[in-house]
C-alpha positions as CSV (number, residue, x, y, z in Angstrom):
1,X,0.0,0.0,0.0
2,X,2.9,2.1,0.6
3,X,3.6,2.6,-3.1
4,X,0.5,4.3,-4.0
5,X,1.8,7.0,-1.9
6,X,4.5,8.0,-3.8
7,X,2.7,8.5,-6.0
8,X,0.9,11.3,-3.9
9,X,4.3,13.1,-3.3
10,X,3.8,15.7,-6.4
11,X,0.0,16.4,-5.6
12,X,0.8,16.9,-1.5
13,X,3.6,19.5,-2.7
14,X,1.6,20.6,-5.1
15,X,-1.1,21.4,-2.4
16,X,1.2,22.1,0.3
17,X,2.4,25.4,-2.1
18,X,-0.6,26.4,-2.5
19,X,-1.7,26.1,1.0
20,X,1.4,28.5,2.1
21,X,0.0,31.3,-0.1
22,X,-2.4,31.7,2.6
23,X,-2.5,32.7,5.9
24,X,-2.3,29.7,8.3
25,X,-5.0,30.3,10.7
26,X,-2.7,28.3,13.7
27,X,-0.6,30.3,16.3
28,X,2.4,29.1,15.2
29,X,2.2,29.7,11.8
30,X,2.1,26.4,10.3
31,X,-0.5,24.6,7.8
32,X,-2.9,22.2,10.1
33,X,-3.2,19.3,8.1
34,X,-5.7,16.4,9.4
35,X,-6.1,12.8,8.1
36,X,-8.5,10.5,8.8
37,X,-5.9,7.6,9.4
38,X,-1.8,7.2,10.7
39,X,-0.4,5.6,7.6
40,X,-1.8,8.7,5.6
41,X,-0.7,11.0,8.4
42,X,2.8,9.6,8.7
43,X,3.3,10.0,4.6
44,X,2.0,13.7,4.6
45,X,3.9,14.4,7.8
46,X,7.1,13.2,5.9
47,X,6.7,15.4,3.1
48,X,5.0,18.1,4.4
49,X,8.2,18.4,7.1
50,X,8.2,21.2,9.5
51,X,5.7,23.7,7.5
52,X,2.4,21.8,9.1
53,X,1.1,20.5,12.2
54,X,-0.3,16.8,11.2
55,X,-2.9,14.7,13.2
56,X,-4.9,12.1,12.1
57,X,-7.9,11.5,13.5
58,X,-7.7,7.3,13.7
59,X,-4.6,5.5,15.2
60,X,-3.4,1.6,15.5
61,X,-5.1,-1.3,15.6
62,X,-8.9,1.0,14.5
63,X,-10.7,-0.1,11.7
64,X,-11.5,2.7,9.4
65,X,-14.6,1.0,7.5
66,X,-16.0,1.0,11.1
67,X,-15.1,4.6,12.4
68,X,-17.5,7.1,13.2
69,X,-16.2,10.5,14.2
70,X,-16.1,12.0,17.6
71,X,-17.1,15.9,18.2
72,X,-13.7,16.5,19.2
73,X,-12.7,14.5,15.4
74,X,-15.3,17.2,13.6
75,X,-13.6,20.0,15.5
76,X,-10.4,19.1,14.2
77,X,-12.0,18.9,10.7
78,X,-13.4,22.1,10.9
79,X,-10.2,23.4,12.1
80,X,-8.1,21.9,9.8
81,X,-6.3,24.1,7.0
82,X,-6.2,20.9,4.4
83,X,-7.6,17.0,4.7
84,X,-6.2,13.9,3.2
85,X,-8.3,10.7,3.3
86,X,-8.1,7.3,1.8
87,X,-11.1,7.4,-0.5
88,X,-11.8,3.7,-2.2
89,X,-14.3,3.6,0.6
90,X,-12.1,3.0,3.4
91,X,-13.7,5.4,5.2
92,X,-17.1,4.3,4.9
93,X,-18.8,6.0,7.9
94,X,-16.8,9.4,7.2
95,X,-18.3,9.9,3.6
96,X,-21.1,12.4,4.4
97,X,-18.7,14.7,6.9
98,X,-15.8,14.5,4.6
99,X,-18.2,16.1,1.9
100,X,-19.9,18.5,3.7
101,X,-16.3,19.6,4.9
102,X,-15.2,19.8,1.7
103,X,-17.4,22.3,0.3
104,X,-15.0,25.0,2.5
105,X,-12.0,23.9,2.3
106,X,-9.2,20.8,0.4
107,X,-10.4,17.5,1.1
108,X,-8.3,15.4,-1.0
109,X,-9.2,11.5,-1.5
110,X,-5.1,10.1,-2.1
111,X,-6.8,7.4,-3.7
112,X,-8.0,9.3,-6.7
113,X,-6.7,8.3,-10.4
114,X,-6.1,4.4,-8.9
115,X,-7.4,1.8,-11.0
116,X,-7.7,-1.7,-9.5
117,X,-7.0,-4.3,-12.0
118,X,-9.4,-7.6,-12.3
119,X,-8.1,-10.8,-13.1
120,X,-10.4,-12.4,-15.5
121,X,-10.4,-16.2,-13.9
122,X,-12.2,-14.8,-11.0
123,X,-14.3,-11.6,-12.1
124,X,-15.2,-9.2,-9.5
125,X,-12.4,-10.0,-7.2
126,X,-9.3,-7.8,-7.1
127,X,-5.7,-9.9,-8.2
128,X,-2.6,-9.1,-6.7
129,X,-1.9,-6.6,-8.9
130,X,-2.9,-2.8,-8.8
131,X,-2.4,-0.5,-12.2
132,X,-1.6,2.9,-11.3
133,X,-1.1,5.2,-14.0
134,X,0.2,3.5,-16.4
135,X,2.7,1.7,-14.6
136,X,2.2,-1.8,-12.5
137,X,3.1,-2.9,-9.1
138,X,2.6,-6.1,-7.8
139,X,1.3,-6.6,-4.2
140,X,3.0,-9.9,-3.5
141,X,6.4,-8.8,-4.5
142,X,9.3,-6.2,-3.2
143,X,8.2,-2.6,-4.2
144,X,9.6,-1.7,-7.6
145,X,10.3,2.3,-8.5
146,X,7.0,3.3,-10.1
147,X,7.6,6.5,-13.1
148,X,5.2,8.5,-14.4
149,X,3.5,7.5,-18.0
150,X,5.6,10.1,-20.5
């Protein structure tokens, strides 16, 4: 799963810049930047470096299909500068709030553009392998650099 991320990196810089042309509404100056799970957190955290306060909203061992969100998870929603989610339906329960929030501010699904590829012995169930612009990865094997179609 980690691959798909790097795939993020140019659209969370992309964002990120953007973000920085406004005023960060936080104390200390820096982007707040919420996610509705750790392994998205940790990725945006990485490349976001010391220009934004990230949180996410679920940690370890939750299961995001089953996650409803607190009042103190929609105050950090509504105080949150940019939000990164999943998407793919990961976060079923979250689908209404993540909408409604994003009709003021980013809400970016990092799962956008992915294509899941079917095998065609067992239609309607996912193989191993995901296509991702172009270029193919195979879950059950060590990561492979993944380029950009030209």
């Amino acid at each position: 799963m980690w691959h798909n991320f790097f795939l993020a990196i140019p659209v969370f810089s992309l964002l990120l810049a953007g973000c920085q042309a406004t005023a960060p509404d936080s104390a200390n100056g820096k982007i707040r930047i919420v996610s509705t799970t750790g392994m998205i957190g940790d990725a945006v955290a990485k490349i976001a470096g010391d220009r934004a306060e990230v949180s996410a909203l679920m940690g370890p061992g939750v299961d995001p299909h089953l996650y409803k969100a607190s009042q103190g998870d929609l105050r950090k929603l509504s105080e949150a500068d940019l939000i990164f989610y999943n998407g793919l339906h990961l976060e079923g329960k979250m689908v209404e709030i993540l909408e409604k929030v994003g009709k003021t501010k980013p809400v970016v699904a990092v799962a956008d553009g992915l294509t899941i590829a079917r095998s065609s012995s067992s239609p309607g169930r996912p193989r191993s392998t995901t296509r991702i612009s172009g270029s193919t990865c195979g879950c059950g094997r060590m990561w492979r650099p993944i380029s950009a179609p030209a």
